[in-house]
C-alpha positions in Angstrom: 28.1 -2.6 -15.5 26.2 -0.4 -13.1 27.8 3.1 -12.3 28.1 3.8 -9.0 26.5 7.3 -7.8 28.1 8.7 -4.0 28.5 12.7 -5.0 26.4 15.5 -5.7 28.6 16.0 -9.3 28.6 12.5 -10.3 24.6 12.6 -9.4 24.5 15.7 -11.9 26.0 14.3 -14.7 24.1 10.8 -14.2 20.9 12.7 -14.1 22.2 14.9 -17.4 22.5 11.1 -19.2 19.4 10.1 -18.0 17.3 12.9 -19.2 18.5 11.8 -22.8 15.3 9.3 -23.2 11.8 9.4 -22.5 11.5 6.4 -19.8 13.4 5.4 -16.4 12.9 2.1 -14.3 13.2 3.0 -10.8 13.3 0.9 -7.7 14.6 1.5 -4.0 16.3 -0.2 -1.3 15.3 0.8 2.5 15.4 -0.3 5.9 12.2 -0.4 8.1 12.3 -2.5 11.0 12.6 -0.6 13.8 11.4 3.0 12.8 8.3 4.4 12.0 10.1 5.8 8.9 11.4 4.2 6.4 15.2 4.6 5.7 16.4 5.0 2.0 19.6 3.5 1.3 19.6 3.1 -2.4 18.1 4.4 -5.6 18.0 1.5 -8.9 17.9 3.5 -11.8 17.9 2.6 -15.6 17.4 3.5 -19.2 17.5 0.0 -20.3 20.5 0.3 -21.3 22.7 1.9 -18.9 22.2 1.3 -14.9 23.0 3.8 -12.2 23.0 2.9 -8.3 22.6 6.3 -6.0 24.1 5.6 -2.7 21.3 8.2 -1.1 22.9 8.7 2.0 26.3 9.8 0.7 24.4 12.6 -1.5 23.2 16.1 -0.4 21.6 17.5 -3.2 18.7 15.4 -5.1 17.4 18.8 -6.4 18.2 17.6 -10.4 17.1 14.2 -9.6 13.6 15.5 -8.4 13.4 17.9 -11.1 14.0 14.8 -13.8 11.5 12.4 -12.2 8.9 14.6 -11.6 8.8 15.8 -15.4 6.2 15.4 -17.4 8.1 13.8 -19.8 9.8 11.4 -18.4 7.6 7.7 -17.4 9.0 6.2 -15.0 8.5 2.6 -14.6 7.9 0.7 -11.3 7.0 -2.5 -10.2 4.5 -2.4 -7.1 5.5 1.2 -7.0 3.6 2.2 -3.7 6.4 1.8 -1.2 8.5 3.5 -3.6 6.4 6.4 -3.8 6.4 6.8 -0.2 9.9 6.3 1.0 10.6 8.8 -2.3 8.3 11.1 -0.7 9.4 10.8 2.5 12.9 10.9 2.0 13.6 13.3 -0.7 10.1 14.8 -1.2 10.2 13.6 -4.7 6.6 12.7 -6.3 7.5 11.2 -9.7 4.8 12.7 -12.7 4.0 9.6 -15.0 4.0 6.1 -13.3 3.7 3.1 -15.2 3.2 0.5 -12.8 4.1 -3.4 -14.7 2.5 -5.3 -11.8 -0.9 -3.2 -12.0 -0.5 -3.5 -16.3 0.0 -7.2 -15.7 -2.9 -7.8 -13.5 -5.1 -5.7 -16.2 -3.9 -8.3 -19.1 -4.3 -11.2 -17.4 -1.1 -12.4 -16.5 -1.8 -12.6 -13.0 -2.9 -10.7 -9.9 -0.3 -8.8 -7.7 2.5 -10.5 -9.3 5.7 -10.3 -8.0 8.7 -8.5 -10.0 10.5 -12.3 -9.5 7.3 -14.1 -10.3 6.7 -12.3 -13.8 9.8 -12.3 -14.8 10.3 -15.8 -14.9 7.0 -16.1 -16.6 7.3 -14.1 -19.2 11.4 -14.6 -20.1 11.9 -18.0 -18.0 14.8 -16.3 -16.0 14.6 -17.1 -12.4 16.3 -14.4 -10.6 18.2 -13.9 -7.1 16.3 -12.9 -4.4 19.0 -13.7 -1.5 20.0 -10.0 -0.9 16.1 -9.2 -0.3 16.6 -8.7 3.0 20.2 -8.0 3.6 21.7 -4.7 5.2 21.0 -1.9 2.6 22.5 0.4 4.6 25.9 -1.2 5.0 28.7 -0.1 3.0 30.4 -1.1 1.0 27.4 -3.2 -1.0 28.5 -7.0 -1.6 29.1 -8.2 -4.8 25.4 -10.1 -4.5 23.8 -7.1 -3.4 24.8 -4.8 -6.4 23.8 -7.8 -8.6 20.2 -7.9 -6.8 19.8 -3.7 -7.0 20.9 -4.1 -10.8 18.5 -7.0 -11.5 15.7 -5.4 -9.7 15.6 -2.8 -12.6 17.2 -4.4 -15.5 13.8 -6.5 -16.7 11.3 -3.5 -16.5 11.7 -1.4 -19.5 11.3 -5.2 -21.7 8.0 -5.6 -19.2 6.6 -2.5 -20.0 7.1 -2.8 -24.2 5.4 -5.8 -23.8 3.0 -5.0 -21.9 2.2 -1.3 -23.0 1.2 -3.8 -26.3 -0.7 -6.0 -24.3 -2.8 -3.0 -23.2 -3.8 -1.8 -26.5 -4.4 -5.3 -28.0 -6.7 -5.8 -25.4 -8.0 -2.5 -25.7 -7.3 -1.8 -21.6 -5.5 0.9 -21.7 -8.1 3.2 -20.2 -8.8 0.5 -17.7 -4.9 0.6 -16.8 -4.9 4.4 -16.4 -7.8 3.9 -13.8 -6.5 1.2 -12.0 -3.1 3.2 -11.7 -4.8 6.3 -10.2 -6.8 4.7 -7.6 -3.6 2.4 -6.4 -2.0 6.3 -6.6 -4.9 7.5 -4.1 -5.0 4.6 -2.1 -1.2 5.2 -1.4 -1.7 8.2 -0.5 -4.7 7.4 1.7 -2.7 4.8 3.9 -0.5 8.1 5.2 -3.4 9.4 6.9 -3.9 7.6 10.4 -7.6 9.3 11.5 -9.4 6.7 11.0 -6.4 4.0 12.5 -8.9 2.9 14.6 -11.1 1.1 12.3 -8.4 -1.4 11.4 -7.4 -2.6 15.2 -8.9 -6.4 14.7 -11.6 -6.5 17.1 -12.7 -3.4 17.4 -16.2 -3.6 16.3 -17.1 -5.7 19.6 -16.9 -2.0 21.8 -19.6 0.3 22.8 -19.9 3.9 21.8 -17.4 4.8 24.7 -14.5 2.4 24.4 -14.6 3.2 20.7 -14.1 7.0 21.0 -11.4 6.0 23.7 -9.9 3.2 20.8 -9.6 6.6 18.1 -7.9 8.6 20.5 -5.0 5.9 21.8 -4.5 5.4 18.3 -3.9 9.2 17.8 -2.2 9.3 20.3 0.4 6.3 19.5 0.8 7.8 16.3 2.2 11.1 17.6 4.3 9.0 19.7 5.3 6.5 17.2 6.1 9.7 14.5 8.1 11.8 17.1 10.2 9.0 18.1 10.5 7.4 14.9 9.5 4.0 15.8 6.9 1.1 14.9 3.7 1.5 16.2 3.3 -1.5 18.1 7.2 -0.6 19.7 4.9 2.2 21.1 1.8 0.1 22.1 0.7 -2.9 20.3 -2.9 -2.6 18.9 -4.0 -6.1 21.0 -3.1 -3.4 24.2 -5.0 -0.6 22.9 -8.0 -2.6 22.8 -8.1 -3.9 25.4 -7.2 -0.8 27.5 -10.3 0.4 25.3 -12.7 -2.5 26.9 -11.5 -1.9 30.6 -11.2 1.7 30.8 -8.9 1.7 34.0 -8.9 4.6 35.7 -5.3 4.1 37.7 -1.9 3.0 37.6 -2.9 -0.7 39.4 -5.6 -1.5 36.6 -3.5 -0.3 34.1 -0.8 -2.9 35.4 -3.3 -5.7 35.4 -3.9 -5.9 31.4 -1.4 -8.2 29.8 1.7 -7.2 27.2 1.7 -3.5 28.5 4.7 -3.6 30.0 6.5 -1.9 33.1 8.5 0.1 31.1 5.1 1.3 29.2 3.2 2.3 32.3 6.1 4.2 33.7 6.6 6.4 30.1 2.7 6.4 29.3 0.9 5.5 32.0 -0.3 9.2 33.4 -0.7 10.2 29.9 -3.4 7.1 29.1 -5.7 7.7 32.1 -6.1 11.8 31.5 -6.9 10.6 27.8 -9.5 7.9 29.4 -10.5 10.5 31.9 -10.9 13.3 29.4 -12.6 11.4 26.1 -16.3 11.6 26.0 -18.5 9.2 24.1 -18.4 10.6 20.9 -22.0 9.2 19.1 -20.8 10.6 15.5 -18.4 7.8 15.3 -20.4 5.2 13.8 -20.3 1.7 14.9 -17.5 -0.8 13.4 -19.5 -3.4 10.6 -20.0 -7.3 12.8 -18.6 -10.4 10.9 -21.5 -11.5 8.4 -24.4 -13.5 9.5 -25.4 -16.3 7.8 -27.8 -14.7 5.6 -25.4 -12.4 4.8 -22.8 -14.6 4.0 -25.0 -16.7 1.9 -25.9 -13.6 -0.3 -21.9 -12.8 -0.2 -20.7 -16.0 -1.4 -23.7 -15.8 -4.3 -22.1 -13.0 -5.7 -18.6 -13.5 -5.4 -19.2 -17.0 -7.3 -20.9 -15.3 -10.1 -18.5 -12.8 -10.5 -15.6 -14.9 -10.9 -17.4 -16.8 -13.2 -18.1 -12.9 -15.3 -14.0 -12.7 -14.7 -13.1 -16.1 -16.2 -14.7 -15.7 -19.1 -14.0 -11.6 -19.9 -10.3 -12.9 -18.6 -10.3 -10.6 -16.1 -8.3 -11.6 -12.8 -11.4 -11.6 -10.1 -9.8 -10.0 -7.6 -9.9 -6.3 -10.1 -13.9 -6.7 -10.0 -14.4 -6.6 -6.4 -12.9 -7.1 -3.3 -13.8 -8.3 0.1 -14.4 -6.0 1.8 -16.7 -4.2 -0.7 -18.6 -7.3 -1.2 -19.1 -7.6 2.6 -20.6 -4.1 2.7 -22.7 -5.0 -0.2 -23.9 -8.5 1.8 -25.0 -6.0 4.9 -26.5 -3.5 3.6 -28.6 -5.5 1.0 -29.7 -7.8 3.5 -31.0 -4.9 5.8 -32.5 -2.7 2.7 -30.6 -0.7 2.9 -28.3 -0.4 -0.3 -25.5 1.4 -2.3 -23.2 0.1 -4.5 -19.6 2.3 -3.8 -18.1 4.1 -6.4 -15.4 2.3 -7.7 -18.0 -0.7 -8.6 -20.7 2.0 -9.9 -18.4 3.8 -12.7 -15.5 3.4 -14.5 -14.6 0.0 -16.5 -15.7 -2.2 -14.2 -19.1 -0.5 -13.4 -20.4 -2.8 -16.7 -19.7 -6.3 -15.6 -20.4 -5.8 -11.8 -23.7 -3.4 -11.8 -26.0 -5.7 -13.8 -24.7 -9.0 -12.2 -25.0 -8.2 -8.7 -28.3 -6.6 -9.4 -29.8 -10.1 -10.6 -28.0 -11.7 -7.3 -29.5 -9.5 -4.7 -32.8 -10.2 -7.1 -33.1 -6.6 -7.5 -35.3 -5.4 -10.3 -34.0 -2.0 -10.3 -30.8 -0.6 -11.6 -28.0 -0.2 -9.0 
């Protein structure tokens, strides 16, 4: 039976019961489809043994909830904890201490790469759970009987996944590998709130000269002022196709703004002035280096040499390949190796992994020095 928590008091004493033990499972429920922000409706909590279900928007006070997750003692245990982390943050500045993340601890053993809660739990108990209510309102009051069910699930398998795989860890002697791989996913959480460098994502981008690039980092600056005071999606502001393509054509007035498509009336009239001052006021900025071009063929050979040989090193350390090196940091490798001009990034150069991936791609590049 999960306790149902809509009071400052009755959130008191449920935090006073769950500071008894020395681990929590936490999950969330939030809205985010048409704001910028995420909305938090409800906080899963559990000792594994009791459950408690804080209805956030009927509570003031989160002061002794705060204080309880961001102790030291207390590990709290998440599954794919990043948009927890954030809407936490967001909503109740709350920045829990000691994460132990099962997905990431999953990954590490070998049970599978970015696993889904559902997914790994019917792997490792054959249960198959509910996910009907994934979706649903979780804002709406009161919850239905499904939806209480789903919150009370989404926490009630985590303290059994993180026994089990806590053991896995140190059988496998990865714990220190786990500890990494948690504090980079921590920092690359983080690293998604900062928008600077929005720019760089926009699909297309690397096609524009010096010019429309500068003009591409300030639109997306200046969406994202627009898109955080009003509290909506960024493409509700401007879509990114838009952006870019205002970036190509530079228009100077009102009548070639109007002529690119999916900017819409009701854009021009709110944004239009605002757009051409920015255009008319943004100067090639040459510090902004150019965006990296899709791999030639050369390159692309040299890329698909090393990604074959290092998923042959991860089949048979059992290591899932994707934890050795991405895509993206392969692609950077293929470039810069192919013009001679080299450097492996840091995540591949140190820590656990810096073992299995120096030496190999050193041989593939045919490199006879150390990387």
């Amino acid at each position: 039976m999960a306790q149902w928590i809509d009071s400052d008091d009755l959130l008191n004493h449920a935090v006073n019961m769950m500071g008894k033990g020395s681990t929590l499972a936490v999950d969330t429920e939030f809205i985010r489809t048409n704001t910028f922000y995420p909305k938090l409706a409800l906080i899963q909590i559990s000792d594994g043994n009791e459950f408690w279900l804080v209805d956030v928007p009927a509570i003031n006070n989160f002061s002794s909830l705060k204080q309880l997750l961001e102790s030291h003692s207390i590990t709290t245990i998440f599954h794919a904890c990043a948009e927890d982390l954030e809407v936490l943050e967001h909503a109740l500045n709350i920045v829990p201490s000691n994460i132990f993340d099962t997905q990431i601890a999953a990954g590490i053993v070998n049970r599978g790469f970015s696993m889904g809660y559902a997914r790994l739990v019917e792997q490792v108990f054959d249960l198959e759970l509910d996910k009907h209510a994934t979706r649903s309102d979780w804002l709406a009051r009161p919850l239905t009987e499904q939806q209480v069910a789903y919150a009370k699930e989404d926490v009630a398998y985590l303290h059994k996944l993180y026994d089990l795989l806590s053991g896995e860890l140190v059988d496998q002697e990865r714990g220190e590998w786990f500890i990494e791989e948690c504090a980079a996913a921590l920092e690359a959480a983080s690293a998604r709130k900062e928008s600077d460098d929005y720019f760089r994502r926009v699909k297309g981008a690397w096609r524009l000269n010096t010019q429309s690039l500068t003009v591409l980092k300030c639109l997306c600056q200046w969406r994202e002022e627009k898109a955080r005071l009003k509290d909506r999606p960024r493409g509700h502001v401007v879509k990114d196709t838009v952006l870019l393509e205002i970036s190509k054509r530079l228009p100077l007035s009102i009548r070639q703004l109007s002529d690119i498509g999916d900017l819409y009336s009701g854009q021009i009239r709110r944004y239009g002035t605002e757009i051409i001052d920015l255009i008319e006021s943004t100067d090639a900025d040459s510090s902004i280096a150019s965006l990296p071009k899709p791999l030639n063929s050369v390159q692309n050979d040299l890329f698909k040499a090393m990604r074959s040989n290092l998923n042959l090193v991860a089949e048979a350390e059992k290591i899932p390949k994707e934890f050795l090196a991405n895509k993206k940091e392969l692609e950077a490798i293929a470039r810069m190796s192919v013009e001679g001009c080299f450097k492996l990034p840091h995540r591949l150069s140190h820590g656990w992994r810096a073992k299995f991936v120096k030496p190999l791609l050193a041989r593939v590049i045919n490199s006879g020095d150390e990387i």
